[in-house]
LONU-147181 format. One record per residue (C-alpha): residue number from 1; residue in three letters; x, y, z; chain. Coordinates in steps of 0.1 Angstrom, whole numbers, plus 2048, in hexadecimal, padded with zeros to 3 digits. Example, Ala and Ser with C-alpha at 12.3 -4.5 7.8 and 13.67 -1.06 7.14 Angstrom:
<r><nr>1</nr><rest>ALA</rest><east>87B</east><north>7D3</north><up>84E</up><kette>A</kette></r>
<r><nr>2</nr><rest>SER</rest><east>889</east><north>7F5</north><up>847</up><kette>A</kette></r>
# end
This chain:
<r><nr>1</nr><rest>UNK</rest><east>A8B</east><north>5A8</north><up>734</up><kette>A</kette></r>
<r><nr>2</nr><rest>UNK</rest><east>A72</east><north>59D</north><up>71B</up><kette>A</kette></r>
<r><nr>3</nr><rest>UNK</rest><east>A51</east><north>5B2</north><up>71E</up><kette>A</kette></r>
<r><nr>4</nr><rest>UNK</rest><east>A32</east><north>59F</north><up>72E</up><kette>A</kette></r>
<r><nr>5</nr><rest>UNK</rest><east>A14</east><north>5A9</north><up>739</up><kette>A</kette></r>
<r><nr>6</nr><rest>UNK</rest><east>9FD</east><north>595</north><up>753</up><kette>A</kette></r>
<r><nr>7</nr><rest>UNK</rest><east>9DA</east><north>598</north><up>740</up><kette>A</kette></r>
<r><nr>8</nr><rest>UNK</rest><east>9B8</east><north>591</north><up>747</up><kette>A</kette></r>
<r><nr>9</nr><rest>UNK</rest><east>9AB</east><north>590</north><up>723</up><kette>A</kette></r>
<r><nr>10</nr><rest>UNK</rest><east>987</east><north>599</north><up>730</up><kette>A</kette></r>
<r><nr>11</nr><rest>UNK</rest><east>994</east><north>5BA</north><up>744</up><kette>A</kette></r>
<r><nr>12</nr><rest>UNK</rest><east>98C</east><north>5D8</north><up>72B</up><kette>A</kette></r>
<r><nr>13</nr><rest>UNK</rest><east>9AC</east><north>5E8</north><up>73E</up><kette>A</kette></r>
<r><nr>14</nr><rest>UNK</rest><east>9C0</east><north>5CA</north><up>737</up><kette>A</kette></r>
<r><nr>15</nr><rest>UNK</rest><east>9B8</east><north>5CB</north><up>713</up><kette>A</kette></r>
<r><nr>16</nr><rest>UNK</rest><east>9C1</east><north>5F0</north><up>70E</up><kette>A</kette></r>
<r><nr>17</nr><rest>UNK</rest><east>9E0</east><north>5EA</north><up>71A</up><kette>A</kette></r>
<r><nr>18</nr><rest>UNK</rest><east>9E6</east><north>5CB</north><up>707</up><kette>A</kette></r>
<r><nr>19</nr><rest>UNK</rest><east>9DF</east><north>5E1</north><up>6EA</up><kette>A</kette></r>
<r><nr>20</nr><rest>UNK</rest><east>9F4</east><north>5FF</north><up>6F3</up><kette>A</kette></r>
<r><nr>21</nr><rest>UNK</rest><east>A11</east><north>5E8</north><up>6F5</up><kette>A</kette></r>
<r><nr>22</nr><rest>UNK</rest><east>A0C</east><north>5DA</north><up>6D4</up><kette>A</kette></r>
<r><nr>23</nr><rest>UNK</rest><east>A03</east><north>5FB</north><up>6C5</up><kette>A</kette></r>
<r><nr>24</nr><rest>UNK</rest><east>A26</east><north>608</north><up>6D1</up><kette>A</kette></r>
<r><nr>25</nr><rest>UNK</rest><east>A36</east><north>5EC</north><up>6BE</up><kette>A</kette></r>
<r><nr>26</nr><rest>UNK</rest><east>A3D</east><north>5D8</north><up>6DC</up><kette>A</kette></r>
<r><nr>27</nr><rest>UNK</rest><east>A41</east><north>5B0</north><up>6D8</up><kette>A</kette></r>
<r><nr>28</nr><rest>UNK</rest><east>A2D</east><north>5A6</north><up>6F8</up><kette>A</kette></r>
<r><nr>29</nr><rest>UNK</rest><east>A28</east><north>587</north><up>706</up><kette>A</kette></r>
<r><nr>30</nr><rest>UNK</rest><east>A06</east><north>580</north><up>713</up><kette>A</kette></r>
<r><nr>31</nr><rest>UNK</rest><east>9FF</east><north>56D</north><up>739</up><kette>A</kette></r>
<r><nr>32</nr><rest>UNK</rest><east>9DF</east><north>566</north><up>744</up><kette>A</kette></r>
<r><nr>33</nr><rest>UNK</rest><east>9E9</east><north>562</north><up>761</up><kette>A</kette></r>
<r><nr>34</nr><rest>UNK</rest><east>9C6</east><north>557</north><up>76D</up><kette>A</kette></r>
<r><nr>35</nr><rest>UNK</rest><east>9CB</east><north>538</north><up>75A</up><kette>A</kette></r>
<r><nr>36</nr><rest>UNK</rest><east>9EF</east><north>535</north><up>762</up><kette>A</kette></r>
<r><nr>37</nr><rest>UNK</rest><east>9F3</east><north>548</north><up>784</up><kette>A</kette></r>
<r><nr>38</nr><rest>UNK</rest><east>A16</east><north>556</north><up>78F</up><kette>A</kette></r>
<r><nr>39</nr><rest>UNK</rest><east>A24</east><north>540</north><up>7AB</up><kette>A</kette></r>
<r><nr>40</nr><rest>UNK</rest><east>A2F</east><north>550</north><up>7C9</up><kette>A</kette></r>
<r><nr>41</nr><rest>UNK</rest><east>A52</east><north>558</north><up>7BD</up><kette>A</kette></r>
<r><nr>42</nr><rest>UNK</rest><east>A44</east><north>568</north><up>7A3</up><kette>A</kette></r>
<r><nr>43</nr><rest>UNK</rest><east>A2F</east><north>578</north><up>7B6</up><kette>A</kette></r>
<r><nr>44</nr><rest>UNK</rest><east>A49</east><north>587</north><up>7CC</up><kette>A</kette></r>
<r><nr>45</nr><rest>UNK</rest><east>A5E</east><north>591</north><up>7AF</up><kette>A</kette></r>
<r><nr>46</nr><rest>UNK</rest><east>A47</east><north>5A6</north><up>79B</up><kette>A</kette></r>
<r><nr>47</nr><rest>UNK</rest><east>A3E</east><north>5B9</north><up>7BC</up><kette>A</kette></r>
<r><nr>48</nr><rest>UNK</rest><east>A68</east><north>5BF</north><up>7C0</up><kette>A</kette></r>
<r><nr>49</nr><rest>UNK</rest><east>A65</east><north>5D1</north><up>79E</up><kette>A</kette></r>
<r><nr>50</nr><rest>UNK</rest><east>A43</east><north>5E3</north><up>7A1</up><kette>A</kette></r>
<r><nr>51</nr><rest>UNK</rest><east>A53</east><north>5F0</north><up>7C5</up><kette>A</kette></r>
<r><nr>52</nr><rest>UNK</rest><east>A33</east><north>5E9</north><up>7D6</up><kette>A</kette></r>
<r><nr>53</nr><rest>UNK</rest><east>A24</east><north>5D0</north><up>7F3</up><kette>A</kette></r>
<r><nr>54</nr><rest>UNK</rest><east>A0D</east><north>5B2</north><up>7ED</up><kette>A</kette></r>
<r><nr>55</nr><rest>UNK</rest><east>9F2</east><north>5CB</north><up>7FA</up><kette>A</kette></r>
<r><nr>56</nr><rest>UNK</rest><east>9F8</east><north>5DD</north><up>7D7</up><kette>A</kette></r>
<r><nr>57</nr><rest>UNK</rest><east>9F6</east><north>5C6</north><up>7C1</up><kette>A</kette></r>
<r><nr>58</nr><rest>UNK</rest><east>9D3</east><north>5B7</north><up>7D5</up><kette>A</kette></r>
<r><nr>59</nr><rest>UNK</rest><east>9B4</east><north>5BC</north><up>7BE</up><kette>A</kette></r>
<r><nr>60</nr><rest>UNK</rest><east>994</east><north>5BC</north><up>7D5</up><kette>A</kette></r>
<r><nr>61</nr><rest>UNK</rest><east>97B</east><north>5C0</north><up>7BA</up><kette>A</kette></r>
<r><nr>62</nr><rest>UNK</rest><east>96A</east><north>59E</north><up>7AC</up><kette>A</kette></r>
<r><nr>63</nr><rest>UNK</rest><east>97F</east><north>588</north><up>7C2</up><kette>A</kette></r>
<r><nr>64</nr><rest>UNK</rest><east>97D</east><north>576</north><up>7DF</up><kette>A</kette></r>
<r><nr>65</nr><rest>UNK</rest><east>990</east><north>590</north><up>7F3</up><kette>A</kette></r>
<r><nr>66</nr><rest>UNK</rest><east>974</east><north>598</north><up>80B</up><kette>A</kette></r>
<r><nr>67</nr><rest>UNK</rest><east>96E</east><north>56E</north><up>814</up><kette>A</kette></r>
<r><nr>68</nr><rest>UNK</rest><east>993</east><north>568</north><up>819</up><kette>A</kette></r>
<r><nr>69</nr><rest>UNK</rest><east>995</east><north>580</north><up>833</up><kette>A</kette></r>
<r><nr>70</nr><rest>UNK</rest><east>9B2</east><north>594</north><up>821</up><kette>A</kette></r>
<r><nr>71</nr><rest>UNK</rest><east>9AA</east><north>5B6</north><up>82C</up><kette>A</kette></r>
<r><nr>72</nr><rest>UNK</rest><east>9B7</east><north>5AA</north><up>850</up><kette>A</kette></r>
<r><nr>73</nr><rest>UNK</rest><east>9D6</east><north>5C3</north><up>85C</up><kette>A</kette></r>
<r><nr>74</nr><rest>UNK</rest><east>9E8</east><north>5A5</north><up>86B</up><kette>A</kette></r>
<r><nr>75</nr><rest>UNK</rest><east>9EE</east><north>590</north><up>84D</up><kette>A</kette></r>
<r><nr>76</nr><rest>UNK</rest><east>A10</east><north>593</north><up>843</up><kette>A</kette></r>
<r><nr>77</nr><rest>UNK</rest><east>A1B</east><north>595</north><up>81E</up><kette>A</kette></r>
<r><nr>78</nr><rest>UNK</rest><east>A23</east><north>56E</north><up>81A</up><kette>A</kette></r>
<r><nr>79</nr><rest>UNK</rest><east>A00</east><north>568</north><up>823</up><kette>A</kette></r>
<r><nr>80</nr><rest>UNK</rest><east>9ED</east><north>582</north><up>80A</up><kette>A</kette></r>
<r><nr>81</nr><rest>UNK</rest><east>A09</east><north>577</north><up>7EC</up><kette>A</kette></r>
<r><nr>82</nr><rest>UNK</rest><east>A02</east><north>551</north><up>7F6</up><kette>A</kette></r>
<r><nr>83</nr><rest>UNK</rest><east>9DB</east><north>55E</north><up>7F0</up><kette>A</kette></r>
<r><nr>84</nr><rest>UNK</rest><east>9E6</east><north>56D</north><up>7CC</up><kette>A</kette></r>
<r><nr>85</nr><rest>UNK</rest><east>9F7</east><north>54C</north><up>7C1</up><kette>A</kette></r>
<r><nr>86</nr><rest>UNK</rest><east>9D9</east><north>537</north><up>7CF</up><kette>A</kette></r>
<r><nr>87</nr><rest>UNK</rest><east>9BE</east><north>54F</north><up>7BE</up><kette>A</kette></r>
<r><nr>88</nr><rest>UNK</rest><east>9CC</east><north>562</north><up>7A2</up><kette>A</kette></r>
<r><nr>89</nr><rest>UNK</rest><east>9AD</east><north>577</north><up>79F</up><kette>A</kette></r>
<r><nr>90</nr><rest>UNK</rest><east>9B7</east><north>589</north><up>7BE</up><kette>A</kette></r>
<r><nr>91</nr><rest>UNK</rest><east>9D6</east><north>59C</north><up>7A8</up><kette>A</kette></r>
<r><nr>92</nr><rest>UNK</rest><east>9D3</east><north>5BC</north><up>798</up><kette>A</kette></r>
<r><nr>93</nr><rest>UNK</rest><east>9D1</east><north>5BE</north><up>778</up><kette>A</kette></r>
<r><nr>94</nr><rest>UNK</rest><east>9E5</east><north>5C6</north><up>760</up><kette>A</kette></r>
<r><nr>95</nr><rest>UNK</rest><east>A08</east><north>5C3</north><up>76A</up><kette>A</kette></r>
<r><nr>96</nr><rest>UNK</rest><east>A23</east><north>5CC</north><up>74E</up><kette>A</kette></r>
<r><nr>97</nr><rest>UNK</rest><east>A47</east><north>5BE</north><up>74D</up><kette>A</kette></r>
<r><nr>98</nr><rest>UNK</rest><east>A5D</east><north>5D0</north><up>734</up><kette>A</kette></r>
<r><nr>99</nr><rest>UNK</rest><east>A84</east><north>5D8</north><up>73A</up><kette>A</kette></r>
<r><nr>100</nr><rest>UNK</rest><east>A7E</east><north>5F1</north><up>74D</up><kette>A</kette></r>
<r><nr>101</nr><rest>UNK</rest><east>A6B</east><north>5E4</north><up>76A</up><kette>A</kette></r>
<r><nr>102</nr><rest>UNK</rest><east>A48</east><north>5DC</north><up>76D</up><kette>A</kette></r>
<r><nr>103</nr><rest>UNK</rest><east>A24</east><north>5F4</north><up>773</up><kette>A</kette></r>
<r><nr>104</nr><rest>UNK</rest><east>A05</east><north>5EB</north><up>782</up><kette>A</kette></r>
<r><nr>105</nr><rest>UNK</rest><east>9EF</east><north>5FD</north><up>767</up><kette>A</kette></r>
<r><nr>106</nr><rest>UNK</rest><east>9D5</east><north>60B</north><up>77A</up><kette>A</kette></r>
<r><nr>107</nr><rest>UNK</rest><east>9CD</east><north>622</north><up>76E</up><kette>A</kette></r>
<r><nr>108</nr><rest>UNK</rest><east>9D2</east><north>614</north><up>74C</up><kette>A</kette></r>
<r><nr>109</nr><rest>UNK</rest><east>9E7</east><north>634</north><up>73E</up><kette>A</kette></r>
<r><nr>110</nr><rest>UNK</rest><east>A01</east><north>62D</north><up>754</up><kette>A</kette></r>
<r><nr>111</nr><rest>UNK</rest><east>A09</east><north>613</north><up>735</up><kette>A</kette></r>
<r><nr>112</nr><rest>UNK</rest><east>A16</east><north>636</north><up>723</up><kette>A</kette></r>
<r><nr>113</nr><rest>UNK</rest><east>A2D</east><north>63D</north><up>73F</up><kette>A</kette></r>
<r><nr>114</nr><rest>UNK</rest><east>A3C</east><north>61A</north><up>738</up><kette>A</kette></r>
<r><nr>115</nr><rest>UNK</rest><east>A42</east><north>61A</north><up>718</up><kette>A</kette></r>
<r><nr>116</nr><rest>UNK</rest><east>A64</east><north>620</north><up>707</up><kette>A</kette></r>
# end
């Protein structure tokens, strides 16, 4: 697998990222994925390899999280991954794709964990 990261390229975190992966050498292909959001498949891949729930990967701050009601225990995790796909700026940021897997770097320095 190709690496790819999911940026935001007005997140400060998402930009020290992007620049520890090209400082290691890495040949990175940049997504915004607010501009071209991750469809529901996609969606339900990436949390496969991060190895964590919809829940995880929910980013509360600056979004509409609050008026769409997603902090509700009953919604299952086809409802809050539908959300993500609809309204991109509900994912975390950044997610990391490399050969080995994927990270949610948040903290950011969990980029040096990832690296090869």
């Amino acid at each position: 697998m190709a690496w790819t990261i999911w940026h935001k390229p007005t997140c400060s975190t998402s930009r020290f990222v992007l620049n520890a992966l090209r400082e290691a050498g890495i040949d990175v292909t940049v997504r915004d994925y607010i501009k071209d959001a991750p469809s529901v498949v996609e969606l339900e891949q990436a949390l496969a390899l991060l190895g964590i729930g919809p829940r995880g990967l929910l980013r509360r701050k600056g979004t509409p999280f609050d008026e769409l009601g997603l902090s509700d225990p009953a919604l299952d995790d086809a409802a809050l991954i539908a959300a993500m796909a609809e309204h991109p700026i509900l994912i975390e940021r950044p997610v990391v794709f490399g050969p080995e897997g994927a990270v949610l770097c948040r903290p950011k320095e969990r980029i040096f964990n990832f690296l090869p």
